[in-house]
C-alpha positions as CSV (number, residue, x, y, z in Angstrom):
1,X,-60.4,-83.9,-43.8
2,X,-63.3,-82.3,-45.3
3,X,-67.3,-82.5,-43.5
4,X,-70.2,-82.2,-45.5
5,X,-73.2,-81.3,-43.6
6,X,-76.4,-83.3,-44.9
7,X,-79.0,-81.8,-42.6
8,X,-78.7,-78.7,-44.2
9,X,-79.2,-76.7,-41.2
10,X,-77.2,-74.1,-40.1
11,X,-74.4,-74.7,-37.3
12,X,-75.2,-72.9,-34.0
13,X,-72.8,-69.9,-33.2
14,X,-70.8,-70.2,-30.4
15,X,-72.1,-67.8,-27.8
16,X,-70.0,-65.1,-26.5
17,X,-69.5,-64.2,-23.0
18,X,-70.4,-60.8,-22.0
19,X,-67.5,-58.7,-20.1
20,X,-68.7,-57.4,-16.5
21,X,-68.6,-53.4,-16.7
22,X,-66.7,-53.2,-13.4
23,X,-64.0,-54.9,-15.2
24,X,-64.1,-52.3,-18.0
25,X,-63.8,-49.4,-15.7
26,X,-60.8,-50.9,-14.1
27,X,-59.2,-51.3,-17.4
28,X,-59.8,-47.6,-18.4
29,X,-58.7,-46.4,-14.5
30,X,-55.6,-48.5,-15.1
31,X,-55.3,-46.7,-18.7
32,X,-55.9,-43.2,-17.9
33,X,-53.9,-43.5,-14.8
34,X,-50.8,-44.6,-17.1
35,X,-51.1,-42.0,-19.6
36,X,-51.2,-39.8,-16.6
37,X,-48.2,-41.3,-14.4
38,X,-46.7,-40.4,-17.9
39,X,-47.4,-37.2,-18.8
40,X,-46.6,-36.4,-15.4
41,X,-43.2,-38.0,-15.5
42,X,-42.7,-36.3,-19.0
43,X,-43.5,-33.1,-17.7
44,X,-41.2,-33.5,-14.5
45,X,-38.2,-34.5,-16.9
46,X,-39.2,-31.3,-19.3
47,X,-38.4,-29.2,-15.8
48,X,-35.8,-30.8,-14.5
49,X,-34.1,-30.9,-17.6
50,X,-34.3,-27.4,-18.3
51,X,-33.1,-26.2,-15.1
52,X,-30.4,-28.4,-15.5
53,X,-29.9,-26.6,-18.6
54,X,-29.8,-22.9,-17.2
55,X,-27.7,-24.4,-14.0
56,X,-25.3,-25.2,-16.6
57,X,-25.6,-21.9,-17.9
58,X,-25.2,-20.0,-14.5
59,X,-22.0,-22.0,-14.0
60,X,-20.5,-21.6,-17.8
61,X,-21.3,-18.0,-16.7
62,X,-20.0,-17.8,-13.2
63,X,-16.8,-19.7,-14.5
64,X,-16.2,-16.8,-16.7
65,X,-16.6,-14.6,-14.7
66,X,-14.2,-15.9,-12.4
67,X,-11.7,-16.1,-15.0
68,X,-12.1,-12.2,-16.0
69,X,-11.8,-11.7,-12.4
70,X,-8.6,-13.7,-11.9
71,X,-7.2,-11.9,-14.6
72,X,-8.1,-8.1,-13.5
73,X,-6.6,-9.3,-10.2
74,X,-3.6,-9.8,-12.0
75,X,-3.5,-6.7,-13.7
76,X,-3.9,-4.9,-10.0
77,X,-1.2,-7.0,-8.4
78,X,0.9,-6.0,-11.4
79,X,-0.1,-2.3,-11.3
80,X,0.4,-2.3,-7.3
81,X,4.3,-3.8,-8.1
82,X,4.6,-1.4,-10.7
83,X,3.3,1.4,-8.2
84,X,5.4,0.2,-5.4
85,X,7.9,0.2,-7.1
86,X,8.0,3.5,-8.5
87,X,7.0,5.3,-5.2
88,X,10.2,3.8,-3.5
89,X,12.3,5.6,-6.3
90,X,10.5,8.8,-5.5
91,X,11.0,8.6,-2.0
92,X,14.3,7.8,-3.1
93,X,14.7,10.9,-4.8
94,X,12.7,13.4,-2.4
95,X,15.0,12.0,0.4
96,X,18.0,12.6,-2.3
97,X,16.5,16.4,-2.5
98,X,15.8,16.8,1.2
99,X,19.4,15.7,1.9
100,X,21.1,17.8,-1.0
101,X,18.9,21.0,0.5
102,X,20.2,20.0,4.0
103,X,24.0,19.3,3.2
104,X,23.8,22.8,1.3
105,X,22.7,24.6,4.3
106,X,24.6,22.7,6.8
107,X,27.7,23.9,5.0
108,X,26.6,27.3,4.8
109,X,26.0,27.1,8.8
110,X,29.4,25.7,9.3
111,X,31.0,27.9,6.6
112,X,29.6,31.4,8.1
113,X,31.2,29.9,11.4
114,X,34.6,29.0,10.2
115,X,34.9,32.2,8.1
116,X,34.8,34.2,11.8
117,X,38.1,32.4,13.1
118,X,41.8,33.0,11.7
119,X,44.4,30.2,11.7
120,X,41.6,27.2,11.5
121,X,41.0,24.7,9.0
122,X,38.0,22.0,8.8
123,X,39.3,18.2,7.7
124,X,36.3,16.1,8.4
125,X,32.6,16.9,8.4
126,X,30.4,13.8,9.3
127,X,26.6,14.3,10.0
128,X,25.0,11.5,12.4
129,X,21.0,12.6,12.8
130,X,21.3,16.3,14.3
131,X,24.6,15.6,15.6
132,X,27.7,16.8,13.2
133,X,31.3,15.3,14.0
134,X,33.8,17.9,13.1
135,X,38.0,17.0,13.0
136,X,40.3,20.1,12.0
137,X,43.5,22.0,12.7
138,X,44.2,25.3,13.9
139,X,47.1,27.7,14.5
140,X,46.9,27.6,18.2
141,X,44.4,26.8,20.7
142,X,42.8,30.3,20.9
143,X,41.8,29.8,17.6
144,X,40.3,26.1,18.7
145,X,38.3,28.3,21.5
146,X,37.6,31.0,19.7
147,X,35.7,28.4,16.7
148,X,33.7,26.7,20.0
149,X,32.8,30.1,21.1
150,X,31.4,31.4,17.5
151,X,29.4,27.9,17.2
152,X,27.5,29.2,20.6
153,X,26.9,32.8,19.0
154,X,25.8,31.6,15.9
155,X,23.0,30.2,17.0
156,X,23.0,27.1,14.3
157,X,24.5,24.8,17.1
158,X,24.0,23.7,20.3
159,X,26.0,21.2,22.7
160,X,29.3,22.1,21.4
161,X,31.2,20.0,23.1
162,X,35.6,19.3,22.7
163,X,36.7,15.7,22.5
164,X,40.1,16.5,22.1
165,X,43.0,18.8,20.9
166,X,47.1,18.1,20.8
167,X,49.6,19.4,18.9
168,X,50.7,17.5,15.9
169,X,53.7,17.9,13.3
170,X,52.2,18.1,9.8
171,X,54.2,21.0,9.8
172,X,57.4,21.0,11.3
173,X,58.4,24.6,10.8
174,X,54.9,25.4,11.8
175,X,53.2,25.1,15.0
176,X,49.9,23.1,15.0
177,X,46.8,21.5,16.6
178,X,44.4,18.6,15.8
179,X,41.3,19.0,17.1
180,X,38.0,16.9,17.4
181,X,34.9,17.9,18.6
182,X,31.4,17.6,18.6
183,X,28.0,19.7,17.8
184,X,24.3,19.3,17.8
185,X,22.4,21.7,15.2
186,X,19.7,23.6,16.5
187,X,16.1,23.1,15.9
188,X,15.7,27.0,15.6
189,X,17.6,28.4,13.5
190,X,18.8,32.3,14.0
191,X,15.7,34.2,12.1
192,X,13.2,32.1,12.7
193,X,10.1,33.0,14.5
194,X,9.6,30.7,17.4
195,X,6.1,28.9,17.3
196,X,3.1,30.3,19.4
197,X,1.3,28.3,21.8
198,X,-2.3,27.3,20.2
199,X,-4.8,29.8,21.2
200,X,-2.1,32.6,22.0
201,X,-2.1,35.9,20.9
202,X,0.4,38.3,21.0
203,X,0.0,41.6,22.5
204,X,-0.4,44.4,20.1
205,X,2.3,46.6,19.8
206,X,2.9,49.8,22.0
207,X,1.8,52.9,20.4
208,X,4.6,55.6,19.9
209,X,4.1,58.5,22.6
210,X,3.7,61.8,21.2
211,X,5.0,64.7,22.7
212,X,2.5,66.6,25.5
């Protein structure tokens, strides 16, 4: 529907109502406390984010590491196998030498003994610790006590001690004895100086006299 105004006077402008000013500031408080309340948050998530991000880093870093540790543990239990293992073959073989050198000079001990007694024969040589075993035959029982007796005077032996000596018939035609006995070896061995007390000395020798 369409009005036509006849007066020809101007309609009156509806009059607007002015805002209070305390109602304005609290609009621009509210405003600029948001945008703060936000940058603040903003700024908050900016840090926590990026020490998220090096945390994340330390422990990519960390697991690394761990794994390069694990594996050079490894290697050092492998190498300690390896290690043990090859020190038990070389006290394997310095116990192989220290025996061979011993068994040598054992028999040379027993040998230079055996070689001062006619009409006796060695069968069995065992070696327990210090202590030797020693099963033979001889001629006659003098022989059997004369072997005892060089033992004593060699000075390789000590404790010679006889378990036992019969006559036996591995030769009919021939008259013999089994014998079994026993014998410590000596710490000392003939030659060898014997130890001086710590702090000792020896007396210088005695000067030759001259004639007056």
């Amino acid at each position: 529907m369409i009005r036509i105004n006849l007066l020809g006077q101007a309609r009156p402008k509806a009059a607007r109502k002015a805002v209070p000013l305390e109602a304005t500031m609290q609009i621009v408080f509210a405003a600029v406390a948001v945008c703060l309340a936000v940058l603040i948050l903003g700024i908050t998530y900016y840090q926590q984010q990026r020490q998220l991000n090096e945390t994340n880093k330390r422990v990519s870093a960390l697991r690394a590491e761990k794994a390069s540790l694990e594996q050079i543990k490894q290697d050092v239990e492998r190498f300690e196998s390896q290690k043990s293992v090859l020190q038990q073959r070389i006290n394997v073989i310095e116990s192989l030498q220290r025996n061979r050198s011993g068994a040598e000079e054992l028999l040379q001990m027993v040998a230079n003994t055996v070689v001062r007694v006619e009409d006796l024969w060695l069968t069995t040589l065992n070696r327990s610790g210090d202590t030797l075993q020693i099963d033979g035959v001889a001629g006659s029982i003098n022989a059997v006590a004369n072997f005892i007796t060089e033992m004593k005077r060699s000075g390789y032996f000590d404790q010679v001690e006889i378990k036992g000596a019969k006559e036996n018939d591995l030769q009919p035609a021939v008259q013999t004895f089994g014998f079994s006995m026993s014998a410590a070896i000596a710490a000392q061995k003939p030659g060898q100086a014997a130890p001086q007390p710590a702090g000792s000395q020896q007396p210088p020798p005695a000067a030759p006299k001259g004639r007056s």
